[in-house]
PDB file as gemmi writes it, atoms N, CA and C in Angstrom:
CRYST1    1.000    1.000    1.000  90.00  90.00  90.00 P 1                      
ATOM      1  N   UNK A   1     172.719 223.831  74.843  1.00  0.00           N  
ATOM      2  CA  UNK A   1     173.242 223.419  76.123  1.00  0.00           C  
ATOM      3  C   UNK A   1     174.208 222.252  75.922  1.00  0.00           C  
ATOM      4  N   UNK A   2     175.292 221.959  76.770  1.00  0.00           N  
ATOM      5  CA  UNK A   2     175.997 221.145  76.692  1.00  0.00           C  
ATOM      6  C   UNK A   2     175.333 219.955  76.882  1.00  0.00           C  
ATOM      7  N   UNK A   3     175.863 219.249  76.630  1.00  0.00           N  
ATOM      8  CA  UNK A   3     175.831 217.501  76.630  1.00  0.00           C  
ATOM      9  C   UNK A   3     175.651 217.105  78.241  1.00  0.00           C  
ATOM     10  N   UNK A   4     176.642 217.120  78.774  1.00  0.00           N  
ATOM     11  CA  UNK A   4     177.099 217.434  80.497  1.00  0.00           C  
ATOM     12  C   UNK A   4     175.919 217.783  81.002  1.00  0.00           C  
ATOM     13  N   UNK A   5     175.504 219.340  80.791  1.00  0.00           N  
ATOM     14  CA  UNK A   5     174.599 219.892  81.804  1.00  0.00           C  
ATOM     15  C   UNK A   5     173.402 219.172  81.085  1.00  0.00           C  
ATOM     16  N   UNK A   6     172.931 218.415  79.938  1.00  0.00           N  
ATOM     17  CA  UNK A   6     172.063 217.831  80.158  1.00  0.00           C  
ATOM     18  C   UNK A   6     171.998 216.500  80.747  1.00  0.00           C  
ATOM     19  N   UNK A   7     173.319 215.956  80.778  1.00  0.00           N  
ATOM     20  CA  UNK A   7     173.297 214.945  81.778  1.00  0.00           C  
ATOM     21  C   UNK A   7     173.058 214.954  83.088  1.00  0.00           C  
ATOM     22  N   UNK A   8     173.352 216.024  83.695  1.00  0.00           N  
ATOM     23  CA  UNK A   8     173.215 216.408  85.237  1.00  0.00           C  
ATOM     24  C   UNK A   8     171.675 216.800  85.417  1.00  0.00           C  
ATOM     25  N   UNK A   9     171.107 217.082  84.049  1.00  0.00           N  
ATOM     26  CA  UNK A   9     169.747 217.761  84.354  1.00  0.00           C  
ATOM     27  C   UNK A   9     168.577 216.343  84.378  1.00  0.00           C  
ATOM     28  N   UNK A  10     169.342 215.398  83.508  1.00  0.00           N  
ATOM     29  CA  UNK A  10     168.485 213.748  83.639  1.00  0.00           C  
ATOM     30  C   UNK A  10     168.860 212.953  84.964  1.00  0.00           C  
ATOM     31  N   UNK A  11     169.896 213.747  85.333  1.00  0.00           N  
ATOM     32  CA  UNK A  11     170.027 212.772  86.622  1.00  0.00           C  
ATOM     33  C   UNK A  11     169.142 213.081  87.853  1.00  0.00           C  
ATOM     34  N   UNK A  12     168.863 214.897  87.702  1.00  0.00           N  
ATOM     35  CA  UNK A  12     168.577 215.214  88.774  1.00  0.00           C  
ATOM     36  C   UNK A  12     166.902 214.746  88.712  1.00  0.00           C  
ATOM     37  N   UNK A  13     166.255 214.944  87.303  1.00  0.00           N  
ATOM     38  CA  UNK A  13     165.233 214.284  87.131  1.00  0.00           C  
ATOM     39  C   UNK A  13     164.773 213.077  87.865  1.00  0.00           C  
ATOM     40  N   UNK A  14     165.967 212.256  87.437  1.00  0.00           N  
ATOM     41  CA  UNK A  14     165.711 210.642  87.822  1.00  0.00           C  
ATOM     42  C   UNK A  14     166.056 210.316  89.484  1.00  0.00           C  
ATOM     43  N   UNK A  15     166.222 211.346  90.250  1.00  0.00           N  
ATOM     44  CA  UNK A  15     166.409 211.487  91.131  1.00  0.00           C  
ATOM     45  C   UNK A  15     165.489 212.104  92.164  1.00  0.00           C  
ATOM     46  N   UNK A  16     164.996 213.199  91.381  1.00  0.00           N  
ATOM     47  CA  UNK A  16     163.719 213.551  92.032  1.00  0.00           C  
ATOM     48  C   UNK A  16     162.282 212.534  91.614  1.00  0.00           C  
ATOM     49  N   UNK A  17     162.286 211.495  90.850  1.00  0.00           N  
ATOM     50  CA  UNK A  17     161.242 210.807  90.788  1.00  0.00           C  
ATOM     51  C   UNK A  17     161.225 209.423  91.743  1.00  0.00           C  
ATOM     52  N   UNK A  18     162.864 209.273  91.739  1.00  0.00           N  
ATOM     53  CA  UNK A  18     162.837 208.151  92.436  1.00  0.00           C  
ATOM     54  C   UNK A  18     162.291 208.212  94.064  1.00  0.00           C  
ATOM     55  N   UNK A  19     162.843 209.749  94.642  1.00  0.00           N  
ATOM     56  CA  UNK A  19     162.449 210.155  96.053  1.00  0.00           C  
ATOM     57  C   UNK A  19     160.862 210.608  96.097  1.00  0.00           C  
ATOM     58  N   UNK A  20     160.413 210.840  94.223  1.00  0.00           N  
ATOM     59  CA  UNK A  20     159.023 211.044  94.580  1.00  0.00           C  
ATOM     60  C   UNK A  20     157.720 210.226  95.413  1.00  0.00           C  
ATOM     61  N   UNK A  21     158.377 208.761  95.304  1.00  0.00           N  
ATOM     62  CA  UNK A  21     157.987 207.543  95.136  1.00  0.00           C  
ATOM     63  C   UNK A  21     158.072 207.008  96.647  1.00  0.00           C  
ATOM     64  N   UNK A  22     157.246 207.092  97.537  1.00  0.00           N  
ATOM     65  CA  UNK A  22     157.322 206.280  99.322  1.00  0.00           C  
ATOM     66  C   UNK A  22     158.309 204.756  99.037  1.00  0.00           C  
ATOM     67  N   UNK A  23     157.718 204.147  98.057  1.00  0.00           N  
ATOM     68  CA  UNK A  23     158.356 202.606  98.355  1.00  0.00           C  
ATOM     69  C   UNK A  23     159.909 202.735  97.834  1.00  0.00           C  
ATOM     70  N   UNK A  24     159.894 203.463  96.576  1.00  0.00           N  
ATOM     71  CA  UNK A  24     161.319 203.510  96.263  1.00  0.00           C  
ATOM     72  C   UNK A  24     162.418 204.293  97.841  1.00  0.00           C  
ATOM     73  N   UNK A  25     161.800 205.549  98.252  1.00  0.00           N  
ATOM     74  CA  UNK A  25     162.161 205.854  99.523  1.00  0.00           C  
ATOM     75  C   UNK A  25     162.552 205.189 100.533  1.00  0.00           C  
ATOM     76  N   UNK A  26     162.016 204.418 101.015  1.00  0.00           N  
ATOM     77  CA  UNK A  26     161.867 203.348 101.677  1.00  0.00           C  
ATOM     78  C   UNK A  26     162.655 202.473 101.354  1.00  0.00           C  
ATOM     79  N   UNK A  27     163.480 202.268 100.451  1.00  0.00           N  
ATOM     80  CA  UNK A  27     164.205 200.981 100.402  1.00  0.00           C  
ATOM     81  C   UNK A  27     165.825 201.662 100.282  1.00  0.00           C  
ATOM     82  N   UNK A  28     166.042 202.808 100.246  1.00  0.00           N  
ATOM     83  CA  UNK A  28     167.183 203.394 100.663  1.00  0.00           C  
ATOM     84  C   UNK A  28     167.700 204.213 101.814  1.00  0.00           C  
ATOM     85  N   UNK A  29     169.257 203.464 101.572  1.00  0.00           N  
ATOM     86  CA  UNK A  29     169.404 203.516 103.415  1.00  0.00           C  
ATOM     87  C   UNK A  29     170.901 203.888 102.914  1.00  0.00           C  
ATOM     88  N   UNK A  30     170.892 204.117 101.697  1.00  0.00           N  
ATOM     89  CA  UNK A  30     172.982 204.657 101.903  1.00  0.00           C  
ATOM     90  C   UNK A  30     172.893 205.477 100.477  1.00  0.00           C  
ATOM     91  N   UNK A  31     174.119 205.922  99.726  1.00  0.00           N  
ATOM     92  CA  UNK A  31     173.843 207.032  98.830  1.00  0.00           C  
ATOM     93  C   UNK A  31     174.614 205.650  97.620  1.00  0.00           C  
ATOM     94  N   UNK A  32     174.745 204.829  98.016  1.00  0.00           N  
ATOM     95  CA  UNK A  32     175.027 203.883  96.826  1.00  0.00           C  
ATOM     96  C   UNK A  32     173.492 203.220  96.493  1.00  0.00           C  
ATOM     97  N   UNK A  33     172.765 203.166  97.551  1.00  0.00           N  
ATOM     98  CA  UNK A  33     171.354 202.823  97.535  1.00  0.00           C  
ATOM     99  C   UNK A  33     170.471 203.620  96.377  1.00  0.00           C  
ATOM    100  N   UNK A  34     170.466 204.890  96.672  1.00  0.00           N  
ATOM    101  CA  UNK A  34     169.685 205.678  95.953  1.00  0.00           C  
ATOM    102  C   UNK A  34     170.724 206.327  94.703  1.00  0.00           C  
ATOM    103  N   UNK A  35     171.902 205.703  94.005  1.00  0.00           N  
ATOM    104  CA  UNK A  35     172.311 205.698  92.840  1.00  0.00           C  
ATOM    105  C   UNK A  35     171.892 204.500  92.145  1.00  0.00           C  
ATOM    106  N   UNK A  36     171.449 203.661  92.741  1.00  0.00           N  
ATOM    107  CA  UNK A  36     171.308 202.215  91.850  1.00  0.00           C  
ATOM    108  C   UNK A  36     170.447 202.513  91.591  1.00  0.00           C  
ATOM    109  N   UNK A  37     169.205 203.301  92.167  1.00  0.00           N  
ATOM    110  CA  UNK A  37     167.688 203.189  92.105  1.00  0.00           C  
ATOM    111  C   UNK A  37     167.632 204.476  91.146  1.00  0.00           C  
ATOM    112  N   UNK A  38     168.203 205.789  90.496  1.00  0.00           N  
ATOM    113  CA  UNK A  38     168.167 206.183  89.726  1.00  0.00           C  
ATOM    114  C   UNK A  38     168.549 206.065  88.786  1.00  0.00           C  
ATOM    115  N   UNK A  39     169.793 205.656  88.755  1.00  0.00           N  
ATOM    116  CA  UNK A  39     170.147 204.393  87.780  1.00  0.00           C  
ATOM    117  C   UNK A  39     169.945 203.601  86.682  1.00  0.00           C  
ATOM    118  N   UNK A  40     168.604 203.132  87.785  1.00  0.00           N  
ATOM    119  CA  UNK A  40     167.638 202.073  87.235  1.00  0.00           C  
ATOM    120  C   UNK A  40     166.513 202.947  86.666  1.00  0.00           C  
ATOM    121  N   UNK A  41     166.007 203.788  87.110  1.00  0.00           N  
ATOM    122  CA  UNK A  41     164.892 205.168  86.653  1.00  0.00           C  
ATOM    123  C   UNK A  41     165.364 205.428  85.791  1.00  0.00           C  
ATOM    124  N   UNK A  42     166.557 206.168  84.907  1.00  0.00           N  
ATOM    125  CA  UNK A  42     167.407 206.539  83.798  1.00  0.00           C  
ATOM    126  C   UNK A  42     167.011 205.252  82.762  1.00  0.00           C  
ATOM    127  N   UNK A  43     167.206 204.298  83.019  1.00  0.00           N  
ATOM    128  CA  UNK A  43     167.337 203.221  81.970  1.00  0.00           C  
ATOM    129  C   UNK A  43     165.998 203.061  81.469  1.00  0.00           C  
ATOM    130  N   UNK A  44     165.368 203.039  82.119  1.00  0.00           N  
ATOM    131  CA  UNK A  44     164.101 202.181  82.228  1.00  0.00           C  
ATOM    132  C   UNK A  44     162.919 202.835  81.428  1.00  0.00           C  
ATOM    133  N   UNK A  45     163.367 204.492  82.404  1.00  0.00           N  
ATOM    134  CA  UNK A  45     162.735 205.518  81.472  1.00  0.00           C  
ATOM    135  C   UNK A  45     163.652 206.860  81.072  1.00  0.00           C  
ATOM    136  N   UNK A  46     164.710 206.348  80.195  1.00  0.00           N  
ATOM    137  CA  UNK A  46     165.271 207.336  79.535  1.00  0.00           C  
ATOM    138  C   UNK A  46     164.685 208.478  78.487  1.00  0.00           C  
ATOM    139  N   UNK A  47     163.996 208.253  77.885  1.00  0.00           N  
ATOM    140  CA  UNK A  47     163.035 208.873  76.807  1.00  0.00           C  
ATOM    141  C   UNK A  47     162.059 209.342  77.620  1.00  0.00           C  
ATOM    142  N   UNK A  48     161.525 209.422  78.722  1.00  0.00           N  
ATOM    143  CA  UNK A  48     160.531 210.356  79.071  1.00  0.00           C  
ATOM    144  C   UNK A  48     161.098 210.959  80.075  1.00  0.00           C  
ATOM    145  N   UNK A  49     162.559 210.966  80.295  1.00  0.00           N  
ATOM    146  CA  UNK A  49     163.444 211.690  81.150  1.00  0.00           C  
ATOM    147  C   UNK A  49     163.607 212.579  80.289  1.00  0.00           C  
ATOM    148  N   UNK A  50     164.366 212.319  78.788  1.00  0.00           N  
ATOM    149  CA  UNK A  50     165.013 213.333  78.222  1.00  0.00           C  
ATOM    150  C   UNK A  50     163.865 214.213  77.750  1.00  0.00           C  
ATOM    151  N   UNK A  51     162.793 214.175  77.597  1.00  0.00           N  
ATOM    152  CA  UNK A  51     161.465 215.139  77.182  1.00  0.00           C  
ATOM    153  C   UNK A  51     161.353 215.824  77.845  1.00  0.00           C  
ATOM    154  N   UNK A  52     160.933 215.157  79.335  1.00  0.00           N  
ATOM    155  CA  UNK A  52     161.036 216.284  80.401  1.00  0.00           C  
ATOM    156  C   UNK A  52     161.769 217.353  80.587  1.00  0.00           C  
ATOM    157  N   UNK A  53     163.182 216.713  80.349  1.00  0.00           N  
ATOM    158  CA  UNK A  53     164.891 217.742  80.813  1.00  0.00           C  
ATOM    159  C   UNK A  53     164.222 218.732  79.267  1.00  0.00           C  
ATOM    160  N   UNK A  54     164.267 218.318  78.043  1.00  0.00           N  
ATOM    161  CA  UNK A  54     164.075 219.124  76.862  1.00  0.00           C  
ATOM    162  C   UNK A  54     162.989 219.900  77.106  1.00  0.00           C  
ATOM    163  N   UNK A  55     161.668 219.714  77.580  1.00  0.00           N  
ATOM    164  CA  UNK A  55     160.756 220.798  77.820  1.00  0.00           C  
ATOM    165  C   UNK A  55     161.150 221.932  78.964  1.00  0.00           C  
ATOM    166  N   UNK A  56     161.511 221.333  80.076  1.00  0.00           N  
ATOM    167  CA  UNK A  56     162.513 222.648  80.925  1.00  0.00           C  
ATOM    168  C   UNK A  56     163.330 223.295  80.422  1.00  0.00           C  
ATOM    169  N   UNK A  57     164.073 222.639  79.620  1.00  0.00           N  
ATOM    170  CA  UNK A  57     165.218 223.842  78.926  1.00  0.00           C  
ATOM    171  C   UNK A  57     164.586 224.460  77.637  1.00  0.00           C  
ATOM    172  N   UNK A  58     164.039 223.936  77.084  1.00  0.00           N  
ATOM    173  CA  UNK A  58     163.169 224.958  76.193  1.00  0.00           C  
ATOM    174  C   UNK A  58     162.215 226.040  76.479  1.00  0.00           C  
ATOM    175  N   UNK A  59     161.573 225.795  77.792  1.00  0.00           N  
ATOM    176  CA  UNK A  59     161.079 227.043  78.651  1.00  0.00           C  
ATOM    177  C   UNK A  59     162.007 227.798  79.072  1.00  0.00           C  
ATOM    178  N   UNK A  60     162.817 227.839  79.788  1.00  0.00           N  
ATOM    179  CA  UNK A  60     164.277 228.149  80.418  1.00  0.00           C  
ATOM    180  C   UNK A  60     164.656 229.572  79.310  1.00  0.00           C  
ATOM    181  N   UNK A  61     164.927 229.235  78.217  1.00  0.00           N  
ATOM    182  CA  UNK A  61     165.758 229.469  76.878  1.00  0.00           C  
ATOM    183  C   UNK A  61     164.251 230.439  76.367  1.00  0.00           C  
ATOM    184  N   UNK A  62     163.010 230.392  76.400  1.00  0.00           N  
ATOM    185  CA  UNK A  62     161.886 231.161  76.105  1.00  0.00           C  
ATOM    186  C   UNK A  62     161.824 232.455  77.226  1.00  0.00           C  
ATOM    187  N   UNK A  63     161.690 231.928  77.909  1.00  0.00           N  
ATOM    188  CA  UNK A  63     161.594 232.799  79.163  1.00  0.00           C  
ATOM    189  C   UNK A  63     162.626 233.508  79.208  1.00  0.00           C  
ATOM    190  N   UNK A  64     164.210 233.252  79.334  1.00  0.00           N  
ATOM    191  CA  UNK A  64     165.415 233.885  79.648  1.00  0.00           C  
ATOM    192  C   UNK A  64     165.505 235.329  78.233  1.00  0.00           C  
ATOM    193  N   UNK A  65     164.828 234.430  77.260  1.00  0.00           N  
ATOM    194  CA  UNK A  65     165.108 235.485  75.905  1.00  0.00           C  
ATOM    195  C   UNK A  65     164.089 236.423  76.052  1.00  0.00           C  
ATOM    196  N   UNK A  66     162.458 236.205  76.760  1.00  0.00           N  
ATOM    197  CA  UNK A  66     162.009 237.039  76.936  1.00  0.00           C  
ATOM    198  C   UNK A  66     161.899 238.165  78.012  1.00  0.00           C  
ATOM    199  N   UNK A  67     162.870 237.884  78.709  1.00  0.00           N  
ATOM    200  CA  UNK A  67     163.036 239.023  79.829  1.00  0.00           C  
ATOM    201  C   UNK A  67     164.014 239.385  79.558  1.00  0.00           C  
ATOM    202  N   UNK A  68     165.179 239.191  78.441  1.00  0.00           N  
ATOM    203  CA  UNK A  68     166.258 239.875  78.384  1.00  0.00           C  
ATOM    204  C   UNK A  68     166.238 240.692  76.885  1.00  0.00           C  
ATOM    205  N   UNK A  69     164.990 240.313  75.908  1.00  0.00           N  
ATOM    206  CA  UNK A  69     164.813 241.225  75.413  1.00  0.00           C  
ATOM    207  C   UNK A  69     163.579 242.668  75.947  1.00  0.00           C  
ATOM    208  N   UNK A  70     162.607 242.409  76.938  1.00  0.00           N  
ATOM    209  CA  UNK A  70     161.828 243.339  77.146  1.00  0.00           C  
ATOM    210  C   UNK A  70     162.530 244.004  78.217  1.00  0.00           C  
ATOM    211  N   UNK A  71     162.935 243.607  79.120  1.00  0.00           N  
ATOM    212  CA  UNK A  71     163.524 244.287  80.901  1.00  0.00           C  
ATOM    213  C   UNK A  71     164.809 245.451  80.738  1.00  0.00           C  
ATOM    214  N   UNK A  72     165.494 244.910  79.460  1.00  0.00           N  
ATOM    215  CA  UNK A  72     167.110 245.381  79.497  1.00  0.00           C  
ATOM    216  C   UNK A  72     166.154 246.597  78.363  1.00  0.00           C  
ATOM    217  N   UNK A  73     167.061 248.308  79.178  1.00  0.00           N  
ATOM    218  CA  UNK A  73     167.119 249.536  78.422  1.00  0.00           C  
ATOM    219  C   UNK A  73     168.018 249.808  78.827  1.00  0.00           C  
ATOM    220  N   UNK A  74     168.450 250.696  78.018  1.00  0.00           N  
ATOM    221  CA  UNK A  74     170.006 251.595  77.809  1.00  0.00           C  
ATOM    222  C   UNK A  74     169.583 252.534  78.707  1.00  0.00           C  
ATOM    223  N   UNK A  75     170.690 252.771  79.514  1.00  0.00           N  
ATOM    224  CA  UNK A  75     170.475 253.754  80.393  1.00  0.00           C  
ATOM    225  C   UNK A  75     170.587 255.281  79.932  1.00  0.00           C  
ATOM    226  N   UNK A  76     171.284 255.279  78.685  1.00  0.00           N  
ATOM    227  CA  UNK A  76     171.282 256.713  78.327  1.00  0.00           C  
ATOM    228  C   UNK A  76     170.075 257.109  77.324  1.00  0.00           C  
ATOM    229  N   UNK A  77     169.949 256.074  76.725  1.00  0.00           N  
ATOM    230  CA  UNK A  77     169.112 256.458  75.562  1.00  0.00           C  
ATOM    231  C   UNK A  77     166.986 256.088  76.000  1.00  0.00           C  
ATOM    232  N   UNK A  78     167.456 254.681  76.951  1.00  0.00           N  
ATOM    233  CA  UNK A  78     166.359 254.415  77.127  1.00  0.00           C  
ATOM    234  C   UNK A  78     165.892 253.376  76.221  1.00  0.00           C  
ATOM    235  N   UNK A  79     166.255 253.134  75.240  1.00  0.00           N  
ATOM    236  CA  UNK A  79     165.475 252.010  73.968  1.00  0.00           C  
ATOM    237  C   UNK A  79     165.852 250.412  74.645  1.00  0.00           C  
ATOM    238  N   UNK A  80     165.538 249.727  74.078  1.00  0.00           N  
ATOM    239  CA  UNK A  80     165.506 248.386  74.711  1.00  0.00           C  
ATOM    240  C   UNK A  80     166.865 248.010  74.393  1.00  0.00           C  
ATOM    241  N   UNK A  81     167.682 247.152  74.918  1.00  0.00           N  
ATOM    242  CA  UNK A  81     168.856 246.344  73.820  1.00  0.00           C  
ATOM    243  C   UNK A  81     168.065 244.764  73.921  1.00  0.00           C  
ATOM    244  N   UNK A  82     168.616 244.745  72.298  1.00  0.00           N  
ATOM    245  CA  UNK A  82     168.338 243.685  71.578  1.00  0.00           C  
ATOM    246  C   UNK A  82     169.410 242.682  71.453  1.00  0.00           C  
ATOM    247  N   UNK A  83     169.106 241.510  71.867  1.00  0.00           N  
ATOM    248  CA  UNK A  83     170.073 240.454  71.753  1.00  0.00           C  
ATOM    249  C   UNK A  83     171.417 240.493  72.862  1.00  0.00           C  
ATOM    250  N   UNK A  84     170.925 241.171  73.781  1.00  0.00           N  
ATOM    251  CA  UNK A  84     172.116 241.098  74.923  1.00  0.00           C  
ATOM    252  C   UNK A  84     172.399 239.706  75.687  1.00  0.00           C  
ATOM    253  N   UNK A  85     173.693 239.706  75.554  1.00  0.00           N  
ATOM    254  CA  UNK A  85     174.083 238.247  76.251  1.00  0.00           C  
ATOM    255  C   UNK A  85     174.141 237.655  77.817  1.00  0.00           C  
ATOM    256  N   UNK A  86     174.603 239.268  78.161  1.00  0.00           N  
ATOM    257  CA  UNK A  86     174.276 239.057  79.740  1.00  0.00           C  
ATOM    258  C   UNK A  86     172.798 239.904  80.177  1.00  0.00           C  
ATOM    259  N   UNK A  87     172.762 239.525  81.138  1.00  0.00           N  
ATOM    260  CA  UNK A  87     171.606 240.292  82.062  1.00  0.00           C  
ATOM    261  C   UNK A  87     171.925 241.732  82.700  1.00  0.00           C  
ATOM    262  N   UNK A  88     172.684 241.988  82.501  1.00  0.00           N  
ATOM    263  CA  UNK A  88     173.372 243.331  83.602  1.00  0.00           C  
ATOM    264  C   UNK A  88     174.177 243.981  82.479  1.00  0.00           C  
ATOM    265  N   UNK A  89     173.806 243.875  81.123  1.00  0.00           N  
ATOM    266  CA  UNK A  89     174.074 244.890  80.722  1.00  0.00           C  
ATOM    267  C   UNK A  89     173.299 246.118  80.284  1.00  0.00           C  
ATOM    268  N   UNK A  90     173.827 247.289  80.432  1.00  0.00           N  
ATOM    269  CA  UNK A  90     173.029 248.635  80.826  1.00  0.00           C  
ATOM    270  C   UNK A  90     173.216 249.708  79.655  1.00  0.00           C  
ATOM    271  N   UNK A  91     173.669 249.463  78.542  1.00  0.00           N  
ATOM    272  CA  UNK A  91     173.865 250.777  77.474  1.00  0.00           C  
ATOM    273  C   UNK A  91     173.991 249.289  76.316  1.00  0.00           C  
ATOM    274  N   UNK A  92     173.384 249.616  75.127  1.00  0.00           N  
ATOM    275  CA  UNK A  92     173.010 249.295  73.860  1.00  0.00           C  
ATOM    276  C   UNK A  92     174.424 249.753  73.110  1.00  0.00           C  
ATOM    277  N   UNK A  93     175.258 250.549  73.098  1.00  0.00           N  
ATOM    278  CA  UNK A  93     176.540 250.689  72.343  1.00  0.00           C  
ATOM    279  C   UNK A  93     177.707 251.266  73.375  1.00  0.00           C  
ATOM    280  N   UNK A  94     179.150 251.069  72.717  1.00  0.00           N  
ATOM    281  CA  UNK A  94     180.187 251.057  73.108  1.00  0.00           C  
ATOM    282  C   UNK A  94     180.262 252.619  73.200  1.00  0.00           C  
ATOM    283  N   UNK A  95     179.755 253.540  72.394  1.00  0.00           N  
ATOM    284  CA  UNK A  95     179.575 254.841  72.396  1.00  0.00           C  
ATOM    285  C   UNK A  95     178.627 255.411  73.902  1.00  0.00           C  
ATOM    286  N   UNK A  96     177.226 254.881  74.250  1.00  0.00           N  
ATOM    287  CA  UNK A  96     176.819 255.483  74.872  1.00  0.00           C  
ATOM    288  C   UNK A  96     177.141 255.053  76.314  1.00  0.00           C  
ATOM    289  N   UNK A  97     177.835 253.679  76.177  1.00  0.00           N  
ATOM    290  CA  UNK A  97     178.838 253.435  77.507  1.00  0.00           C  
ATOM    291  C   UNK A  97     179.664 254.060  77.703  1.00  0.00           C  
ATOM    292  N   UNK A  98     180.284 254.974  77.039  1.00  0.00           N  
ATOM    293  CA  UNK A  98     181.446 255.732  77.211  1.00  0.00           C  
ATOM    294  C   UNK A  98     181.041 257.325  77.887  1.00  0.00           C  
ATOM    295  N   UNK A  99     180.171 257.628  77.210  1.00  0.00           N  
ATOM    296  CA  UNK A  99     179.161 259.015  77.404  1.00  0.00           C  
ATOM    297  C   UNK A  99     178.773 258.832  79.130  1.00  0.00           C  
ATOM    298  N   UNK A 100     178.478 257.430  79.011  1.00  0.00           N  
ATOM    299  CA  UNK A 100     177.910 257.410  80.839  1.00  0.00           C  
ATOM    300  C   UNK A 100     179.102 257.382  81.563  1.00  0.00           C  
ATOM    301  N   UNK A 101     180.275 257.120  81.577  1.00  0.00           N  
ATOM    302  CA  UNK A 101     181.808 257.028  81.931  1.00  0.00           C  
ATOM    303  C   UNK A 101     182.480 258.642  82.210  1.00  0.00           C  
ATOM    304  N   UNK A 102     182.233 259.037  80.937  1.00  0.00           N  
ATOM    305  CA  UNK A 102     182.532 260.817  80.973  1.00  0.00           C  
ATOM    306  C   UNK A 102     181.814 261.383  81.723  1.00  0.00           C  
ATOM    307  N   UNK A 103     180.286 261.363  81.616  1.00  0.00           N  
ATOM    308  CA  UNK A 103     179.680 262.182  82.777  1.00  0.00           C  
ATOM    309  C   UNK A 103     179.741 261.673  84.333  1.00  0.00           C  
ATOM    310  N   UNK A 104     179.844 260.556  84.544  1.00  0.00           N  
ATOM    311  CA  UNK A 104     180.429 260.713  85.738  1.00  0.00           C  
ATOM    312  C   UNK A 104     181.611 260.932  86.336  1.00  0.00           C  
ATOM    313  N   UNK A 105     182.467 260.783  85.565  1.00  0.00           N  
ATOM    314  CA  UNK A 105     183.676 261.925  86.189  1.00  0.00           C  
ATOM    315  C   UNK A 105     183.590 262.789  86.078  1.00  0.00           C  
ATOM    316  N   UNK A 106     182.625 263.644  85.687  1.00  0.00           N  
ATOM    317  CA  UNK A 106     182.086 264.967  85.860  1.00  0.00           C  
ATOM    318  C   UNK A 106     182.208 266.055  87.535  1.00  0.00           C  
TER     319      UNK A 106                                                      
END                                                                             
């Protein structure tokens, strides 16, 4: 994962802990308010931010590989595809994508 989207993923962290919190809640009243106060959550506890963000995306990345190697079959052949990059893809080779192309202009 990028750098970026793990930055956005510690922020949103430090953001949902800060609103987890009544008193921290409570003391914001503008959106410069509740940037200082995550802010301050990021710093304070950076290292048990980034564990957190790293255990979600390591589930994320388990999970995503295991439904996209068991769920995805070739529609002609039926066998699983292995190592597909997207989710919506539907034939295991460039050959039996083509075969499904011909028969429907049938």
């Amino acid at each position: 994962m990028t750098t970026s989207l793990r930055r956005k993923l510690m922020r949103g962290e430090a953001i949902r802990r800060v609103l987890n919190r009544a008193a921290d809640r409570a003391g914001i009243c503008s959106l410069a308010d509740l940037k200082a106060a995550y802010t301050i959550e990021l710093d304070e506890h950076r290292a048990e931010i980034a564990a957190a963000v790293e255990h979600a995306m390591s589930r994320h990345r388990a999970v995503s590989q295991s439904r996209r190697d068991t769920h995805l079959r070739c529609v002609i052949c039926d066998r699983p595809i292995v190592g597909a990059k997207r989710a919506s893809r539907r034939y295991c080779s460039a050959a039996h994508r083509q075969r499904a192309y011909r028969q429907s202009r049938l």
